[in-house]
Backbone as ProteinMPNN parsed JSONL, in Angstrom:
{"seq_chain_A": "XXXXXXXXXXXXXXXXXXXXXXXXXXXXXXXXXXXXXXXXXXXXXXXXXXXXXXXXXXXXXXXXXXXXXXXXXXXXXXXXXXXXXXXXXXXXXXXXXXXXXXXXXXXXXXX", "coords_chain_A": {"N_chain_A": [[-16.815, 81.161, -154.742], [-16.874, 77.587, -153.791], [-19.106, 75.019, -154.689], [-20.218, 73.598, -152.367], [-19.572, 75.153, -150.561], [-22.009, 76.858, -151.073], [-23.906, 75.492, -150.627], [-23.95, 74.646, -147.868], [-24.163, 77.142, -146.639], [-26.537, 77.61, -147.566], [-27.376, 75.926, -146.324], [-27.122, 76.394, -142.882], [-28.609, 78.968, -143.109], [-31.189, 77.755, -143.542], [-31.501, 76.584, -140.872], [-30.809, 78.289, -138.895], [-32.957, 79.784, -139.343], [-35.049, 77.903, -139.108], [-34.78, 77.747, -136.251], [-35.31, 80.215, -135.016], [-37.645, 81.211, -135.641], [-39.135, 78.958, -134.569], [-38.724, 78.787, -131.916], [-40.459, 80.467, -130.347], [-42.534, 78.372, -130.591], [-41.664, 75.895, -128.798], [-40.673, 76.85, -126.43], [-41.861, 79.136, -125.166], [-43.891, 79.186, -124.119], [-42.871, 78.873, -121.067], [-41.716, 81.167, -120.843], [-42.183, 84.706, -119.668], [-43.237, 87.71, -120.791], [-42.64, 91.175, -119.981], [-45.345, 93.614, -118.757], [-44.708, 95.972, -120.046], [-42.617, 95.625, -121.908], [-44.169, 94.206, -123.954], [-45.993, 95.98, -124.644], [-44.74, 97.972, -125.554], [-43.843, 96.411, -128.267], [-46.013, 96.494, -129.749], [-45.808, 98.609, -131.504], [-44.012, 98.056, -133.097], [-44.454, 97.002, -136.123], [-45.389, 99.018, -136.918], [-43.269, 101.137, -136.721], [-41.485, 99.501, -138.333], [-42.002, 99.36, -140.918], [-42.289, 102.495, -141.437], [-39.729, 102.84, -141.547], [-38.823, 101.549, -144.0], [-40.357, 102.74, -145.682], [-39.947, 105.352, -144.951], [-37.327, 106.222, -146.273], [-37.462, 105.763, -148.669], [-39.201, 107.983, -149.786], [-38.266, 110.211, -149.235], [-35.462, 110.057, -150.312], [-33.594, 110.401, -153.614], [-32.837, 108.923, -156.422], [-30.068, 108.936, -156.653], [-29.635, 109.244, -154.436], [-29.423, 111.34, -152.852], [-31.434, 113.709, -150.957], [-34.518, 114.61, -151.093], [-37.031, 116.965, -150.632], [-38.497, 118.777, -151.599], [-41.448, 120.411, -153.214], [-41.078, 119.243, -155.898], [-40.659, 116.231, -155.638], [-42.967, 113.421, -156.582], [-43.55, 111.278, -155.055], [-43.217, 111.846, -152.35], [-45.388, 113.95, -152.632], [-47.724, 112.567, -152.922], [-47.712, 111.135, -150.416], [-48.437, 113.177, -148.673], [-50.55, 113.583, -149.711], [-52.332, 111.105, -149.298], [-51.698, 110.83, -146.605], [-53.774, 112.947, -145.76], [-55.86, 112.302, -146.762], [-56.193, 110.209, -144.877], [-56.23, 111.096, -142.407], [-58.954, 112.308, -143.093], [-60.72, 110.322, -143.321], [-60.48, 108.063, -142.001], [-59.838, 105.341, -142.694], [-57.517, 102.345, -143.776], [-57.031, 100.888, -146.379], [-58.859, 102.218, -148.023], [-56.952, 104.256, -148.207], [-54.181, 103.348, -148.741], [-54.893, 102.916, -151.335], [-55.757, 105.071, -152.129], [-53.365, 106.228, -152.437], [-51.896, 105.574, -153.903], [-52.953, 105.855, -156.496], [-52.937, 108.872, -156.195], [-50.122, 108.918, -156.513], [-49.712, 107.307, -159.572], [-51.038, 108.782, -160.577], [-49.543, 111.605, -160.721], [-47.038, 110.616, -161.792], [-48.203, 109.426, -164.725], [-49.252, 111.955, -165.557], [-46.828, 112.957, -165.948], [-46.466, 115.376, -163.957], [-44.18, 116.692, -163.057], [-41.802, 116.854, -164.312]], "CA_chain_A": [[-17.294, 80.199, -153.773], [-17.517, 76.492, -154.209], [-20.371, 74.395, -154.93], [-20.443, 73.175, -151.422], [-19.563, 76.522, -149.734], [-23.101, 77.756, -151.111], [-24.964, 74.373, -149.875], [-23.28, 74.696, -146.906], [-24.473, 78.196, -146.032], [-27.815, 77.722, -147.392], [-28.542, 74.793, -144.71], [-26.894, 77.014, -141.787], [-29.626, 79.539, -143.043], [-32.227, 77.604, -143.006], [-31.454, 75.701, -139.776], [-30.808, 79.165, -138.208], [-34.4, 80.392, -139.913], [-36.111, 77.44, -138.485], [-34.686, 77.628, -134.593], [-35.605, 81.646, -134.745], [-39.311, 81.114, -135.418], [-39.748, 77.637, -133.372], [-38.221, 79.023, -130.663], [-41.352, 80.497, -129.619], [-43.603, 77.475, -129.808], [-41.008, 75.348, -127.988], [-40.24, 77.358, -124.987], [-42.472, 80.43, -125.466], [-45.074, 79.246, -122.87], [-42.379, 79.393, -120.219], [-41.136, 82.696, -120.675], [-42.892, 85.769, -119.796], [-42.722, 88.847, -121.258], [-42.921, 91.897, -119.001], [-46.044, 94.188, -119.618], [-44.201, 96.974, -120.509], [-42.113, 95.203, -123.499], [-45.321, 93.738, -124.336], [-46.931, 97.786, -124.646], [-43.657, 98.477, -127.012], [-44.088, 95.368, -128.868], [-47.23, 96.705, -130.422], [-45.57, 99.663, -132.521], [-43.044, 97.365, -134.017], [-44.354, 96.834, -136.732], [-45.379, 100.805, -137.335], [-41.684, 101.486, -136.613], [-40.574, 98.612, -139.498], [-42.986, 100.67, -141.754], [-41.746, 103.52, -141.209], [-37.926, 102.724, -141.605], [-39.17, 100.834, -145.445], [-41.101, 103.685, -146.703], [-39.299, 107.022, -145.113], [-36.269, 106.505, -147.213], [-37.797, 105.334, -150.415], [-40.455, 108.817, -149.914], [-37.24, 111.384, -149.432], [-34.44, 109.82, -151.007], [-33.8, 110.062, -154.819], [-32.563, 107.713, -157.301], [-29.123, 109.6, -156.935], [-29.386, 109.039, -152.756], [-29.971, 112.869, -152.481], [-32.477, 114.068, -150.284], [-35.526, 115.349, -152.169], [-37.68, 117.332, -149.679], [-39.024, 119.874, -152.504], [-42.704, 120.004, -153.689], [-40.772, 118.423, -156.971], [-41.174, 115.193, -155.362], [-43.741, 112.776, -156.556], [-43.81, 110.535, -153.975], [-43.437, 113.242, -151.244], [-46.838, 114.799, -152.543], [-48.729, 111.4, -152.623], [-48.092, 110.526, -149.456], [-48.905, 113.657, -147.993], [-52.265, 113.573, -149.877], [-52.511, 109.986, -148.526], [-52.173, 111.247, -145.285], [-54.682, 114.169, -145.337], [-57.189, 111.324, -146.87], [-56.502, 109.469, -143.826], [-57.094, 111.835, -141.332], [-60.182, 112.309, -143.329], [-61.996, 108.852, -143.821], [-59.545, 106.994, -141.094], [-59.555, 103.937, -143.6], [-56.199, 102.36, -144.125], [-57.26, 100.203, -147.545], [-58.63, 103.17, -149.046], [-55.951, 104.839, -147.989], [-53.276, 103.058, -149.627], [-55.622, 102.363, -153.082], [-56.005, 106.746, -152.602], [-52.097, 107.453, -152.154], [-51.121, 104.815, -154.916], [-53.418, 106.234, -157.567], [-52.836, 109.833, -156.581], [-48.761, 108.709, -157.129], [-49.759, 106.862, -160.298], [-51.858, 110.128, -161.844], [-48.872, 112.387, -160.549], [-45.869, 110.1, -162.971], [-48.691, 109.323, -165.716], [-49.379, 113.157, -166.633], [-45.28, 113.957, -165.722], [-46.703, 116.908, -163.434], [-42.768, 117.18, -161.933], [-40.798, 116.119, -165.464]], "C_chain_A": [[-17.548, 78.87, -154.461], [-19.193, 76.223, -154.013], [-21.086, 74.246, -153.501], [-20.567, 73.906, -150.553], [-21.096, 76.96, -149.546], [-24.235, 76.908, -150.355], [-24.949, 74.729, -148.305], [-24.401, 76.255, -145.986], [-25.69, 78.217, -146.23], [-28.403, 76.996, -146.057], [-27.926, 75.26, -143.367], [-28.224, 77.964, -141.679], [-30.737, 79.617, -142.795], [-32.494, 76.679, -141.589], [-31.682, 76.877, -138.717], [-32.152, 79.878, -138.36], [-35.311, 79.49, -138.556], [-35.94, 77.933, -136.999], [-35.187, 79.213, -134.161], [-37.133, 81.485, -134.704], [-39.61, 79.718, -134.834], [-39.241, 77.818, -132.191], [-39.487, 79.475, -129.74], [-42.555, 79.425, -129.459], [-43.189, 76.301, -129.069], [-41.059, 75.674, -127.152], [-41.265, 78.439, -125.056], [-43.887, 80.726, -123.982], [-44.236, 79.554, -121.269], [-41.599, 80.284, -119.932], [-41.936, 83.861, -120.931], [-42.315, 87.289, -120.264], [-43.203, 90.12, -120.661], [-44.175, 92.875, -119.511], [-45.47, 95.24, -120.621], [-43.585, 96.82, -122.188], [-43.362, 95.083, -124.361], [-46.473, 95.136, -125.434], [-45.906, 98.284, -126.456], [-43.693, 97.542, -128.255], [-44.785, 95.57, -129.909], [-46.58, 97.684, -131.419], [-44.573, 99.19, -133.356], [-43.028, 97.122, -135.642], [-44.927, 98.231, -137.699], [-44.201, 101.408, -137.666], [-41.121, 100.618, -138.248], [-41.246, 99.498, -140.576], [-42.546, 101.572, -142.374], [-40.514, 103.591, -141.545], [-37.912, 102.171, -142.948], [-39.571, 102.076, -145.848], [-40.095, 105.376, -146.504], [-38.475, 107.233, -146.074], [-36.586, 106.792, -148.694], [-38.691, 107.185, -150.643], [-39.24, 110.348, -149.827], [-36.192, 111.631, -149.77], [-34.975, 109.559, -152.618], [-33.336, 109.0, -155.215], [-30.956, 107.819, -157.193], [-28.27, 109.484, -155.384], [-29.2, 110.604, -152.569], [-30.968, 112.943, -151.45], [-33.472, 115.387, -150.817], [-36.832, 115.636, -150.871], [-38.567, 118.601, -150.349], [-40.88, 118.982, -153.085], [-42.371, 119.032, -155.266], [-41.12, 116.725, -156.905], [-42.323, 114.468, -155.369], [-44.381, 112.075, -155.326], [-44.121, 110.821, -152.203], [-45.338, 113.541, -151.161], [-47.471, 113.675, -152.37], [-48.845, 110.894, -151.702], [-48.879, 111.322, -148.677], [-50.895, 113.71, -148.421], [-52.86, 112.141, -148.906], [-52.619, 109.923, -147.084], [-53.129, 112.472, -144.797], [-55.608, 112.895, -145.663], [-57.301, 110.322, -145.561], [-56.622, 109.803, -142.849], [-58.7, 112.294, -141.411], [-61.502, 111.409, -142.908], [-61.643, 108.241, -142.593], [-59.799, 105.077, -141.534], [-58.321, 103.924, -144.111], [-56.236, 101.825, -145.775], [-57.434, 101.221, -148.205], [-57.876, 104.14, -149.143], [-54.8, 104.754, -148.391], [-54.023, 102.696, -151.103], [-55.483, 104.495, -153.061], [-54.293, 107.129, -153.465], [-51.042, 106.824, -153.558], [-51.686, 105.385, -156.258], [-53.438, 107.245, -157.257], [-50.548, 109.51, -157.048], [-49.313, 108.489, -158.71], [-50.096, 108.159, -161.5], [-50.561, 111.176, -162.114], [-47.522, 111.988, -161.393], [-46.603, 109.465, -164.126], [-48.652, 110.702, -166.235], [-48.159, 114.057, -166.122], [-45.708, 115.41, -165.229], [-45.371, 117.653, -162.988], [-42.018, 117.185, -162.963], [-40.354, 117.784, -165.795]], "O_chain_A": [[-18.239, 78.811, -155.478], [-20.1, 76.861, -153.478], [-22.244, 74.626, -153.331], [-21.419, 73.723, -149.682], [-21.562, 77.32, -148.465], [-25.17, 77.362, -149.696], [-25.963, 75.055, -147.687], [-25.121, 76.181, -144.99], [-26.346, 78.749, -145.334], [-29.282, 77.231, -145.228], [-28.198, 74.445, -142.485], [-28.908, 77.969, -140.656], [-31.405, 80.506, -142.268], [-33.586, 76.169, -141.336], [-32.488, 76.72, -137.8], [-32.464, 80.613, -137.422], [-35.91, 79.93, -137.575], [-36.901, 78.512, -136.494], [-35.442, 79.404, -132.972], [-37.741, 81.662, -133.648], [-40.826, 79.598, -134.685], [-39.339, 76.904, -131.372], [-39.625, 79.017, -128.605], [-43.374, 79.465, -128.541], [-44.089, 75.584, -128.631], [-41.632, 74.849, -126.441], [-41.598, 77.796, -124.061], [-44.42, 81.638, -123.35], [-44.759, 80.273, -120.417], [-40.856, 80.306, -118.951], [-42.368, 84.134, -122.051], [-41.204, 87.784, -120.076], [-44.417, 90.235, -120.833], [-44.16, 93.035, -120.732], [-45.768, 95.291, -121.814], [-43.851, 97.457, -123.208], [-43.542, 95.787, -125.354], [-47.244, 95.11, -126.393], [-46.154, 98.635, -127.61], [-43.539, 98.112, -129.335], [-44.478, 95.046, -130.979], [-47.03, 97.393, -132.528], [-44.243, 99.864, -134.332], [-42.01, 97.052, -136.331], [-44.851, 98.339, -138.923], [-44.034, 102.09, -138.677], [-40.449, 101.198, -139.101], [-40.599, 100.477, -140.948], [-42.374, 101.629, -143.592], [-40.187, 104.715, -141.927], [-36.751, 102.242, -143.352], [-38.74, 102.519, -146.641], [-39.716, 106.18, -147.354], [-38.617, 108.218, -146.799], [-36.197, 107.613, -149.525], [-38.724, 107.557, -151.816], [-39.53, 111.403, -150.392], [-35.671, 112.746, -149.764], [-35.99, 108.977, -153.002], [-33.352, 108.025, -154.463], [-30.377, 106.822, -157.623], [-27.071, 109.559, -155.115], [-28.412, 110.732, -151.632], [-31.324, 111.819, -151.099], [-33.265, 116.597, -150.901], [-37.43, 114.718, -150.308], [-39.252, 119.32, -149.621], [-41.292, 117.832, -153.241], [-43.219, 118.263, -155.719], [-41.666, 116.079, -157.8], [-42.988, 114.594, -154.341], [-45.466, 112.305, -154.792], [-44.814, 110.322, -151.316], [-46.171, 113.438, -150.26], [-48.007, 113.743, -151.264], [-49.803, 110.132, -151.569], [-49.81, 110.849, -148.026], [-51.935, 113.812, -147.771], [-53.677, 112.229, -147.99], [-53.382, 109.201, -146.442], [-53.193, 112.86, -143.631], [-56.154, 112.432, -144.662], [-58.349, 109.743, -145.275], [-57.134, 109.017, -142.052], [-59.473, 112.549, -140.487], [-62.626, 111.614, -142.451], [-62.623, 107.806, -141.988], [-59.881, 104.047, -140.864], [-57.823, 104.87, -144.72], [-55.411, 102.391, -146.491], [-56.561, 101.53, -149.016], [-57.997, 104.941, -150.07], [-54.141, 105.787, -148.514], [-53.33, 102.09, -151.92], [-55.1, 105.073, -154.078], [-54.02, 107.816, -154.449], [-50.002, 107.273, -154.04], [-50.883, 105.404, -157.191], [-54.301, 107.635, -158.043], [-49.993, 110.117, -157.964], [-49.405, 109.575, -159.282], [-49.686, 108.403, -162.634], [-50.35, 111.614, -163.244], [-46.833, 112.95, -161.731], [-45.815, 108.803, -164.801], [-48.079, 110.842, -167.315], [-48.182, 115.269, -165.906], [-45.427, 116.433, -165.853], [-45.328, 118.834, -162.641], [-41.01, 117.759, -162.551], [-39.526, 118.039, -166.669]]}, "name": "protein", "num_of_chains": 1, "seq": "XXXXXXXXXXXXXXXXXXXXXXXXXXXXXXXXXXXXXXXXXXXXXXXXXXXXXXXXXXXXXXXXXXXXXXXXXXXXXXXXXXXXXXXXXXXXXXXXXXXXXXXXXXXXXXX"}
């Protein structure tokens, strides 16, 4: 790619960046959004979550599917999620599930 090619595409990117997020404080007041979307709206960012972490928590390094107690990251979450049905704190909930990972590839319990 030329020099200009890459300029070129950066300032489409960010022209196309800006008009995506100013779109709603331009027009945003005269367009309603039905309740219903509005209801779904809310788990969006549970769902994005969810679609970032599942892979990384049952896929290996190899793109296998690691579903065995061998799995580090497997066991830490599930502890992470028994501590959070416990306490129902999300902060100490990710400081629990990161330092039971951290203890679980410091003393190689799976190696």
């Amino acid at each position: 790619m030329a020099d200009w090619e890459i300029w070129v595409t950066i300032g489409v990117l960010c022209v196309a960046t800006a008009a995506t997020r100013s779109s709603f404080w331009l027009i945003g007041h005269r367009v309603t959004i039905p309740p219903r979307v509005q209801e779904m709206l809310r788990y969006a960012p549970a769902c994005a979550l969810a679609a970032i972490i599942g892979p990384d928590l049952l896929i290996d390094t190899q793109g296998q599917t690691q579903l065995t107690l061998a799995n580090p990251k497997l066991i830490a979450a599930l502890a992470a999620l028994a501590f959070y049905l416990w306490r129902r704190s999300m902060l100490m909930t990710i400081i629990f599930g990161m330092l039971a990972f951290t203890l679980l590839r410091v003393l190689h319990v799976f190696q």
